[in-house]
N, C-alpha and C positions, 0 to 999 in steps of 0.2 A: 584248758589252757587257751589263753587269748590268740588269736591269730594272730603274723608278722605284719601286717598289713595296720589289726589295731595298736599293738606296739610301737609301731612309728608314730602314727596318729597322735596317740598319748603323747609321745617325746615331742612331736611340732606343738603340742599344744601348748606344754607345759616352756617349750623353748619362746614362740609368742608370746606366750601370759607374761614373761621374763620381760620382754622388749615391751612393752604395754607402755605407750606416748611416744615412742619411735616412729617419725612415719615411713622411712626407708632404713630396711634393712639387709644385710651384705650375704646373697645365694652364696658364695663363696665360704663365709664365714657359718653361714648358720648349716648348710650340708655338712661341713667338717664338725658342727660342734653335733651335730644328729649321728653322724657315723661313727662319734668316739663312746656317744651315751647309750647307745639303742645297738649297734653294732650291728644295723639293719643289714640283712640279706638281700633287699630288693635292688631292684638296679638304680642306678645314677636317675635316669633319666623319671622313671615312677618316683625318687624320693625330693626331685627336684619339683613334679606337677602338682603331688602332695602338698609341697609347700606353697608355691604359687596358689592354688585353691584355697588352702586356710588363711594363710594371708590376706587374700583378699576378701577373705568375707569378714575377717577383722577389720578391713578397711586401710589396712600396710600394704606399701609399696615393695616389691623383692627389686633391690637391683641386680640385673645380670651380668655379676664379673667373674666369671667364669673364666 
């Protein structure tokens, strides 16, 4: 069984591939829609770097409204 860590992974990826020609997209919104899909255990703050990191290597801007 996958780690919790790769489960998230999977769901940012699958939530950016979603957003694909967005260049900014809303932390606010995209954390709540990862915690409804994935029902990730990790904290706030890991499921937040997670996404800032893939983001950007997709070359997406996260805004922070938090």
């Amino acid at each position: 069984m996958p780690d919790q860590n790769a489960l998230v992974r999977t769901a940012i990826a699958r939530l950016l591939s979603e957003k694909t020609g967005v260049a900014v997209i809303s932390m606010k919104e995209s954390v709540a829609e990862l915690l409804a899909i994935s029902g990730a255990a990790l904290t706030l703050d890991s499921l937040q770097d997670l996404l800032l990191e893939m983001a950007e290597v997709r070359g997406m801007m996260v805004a922070l409204d938090l």
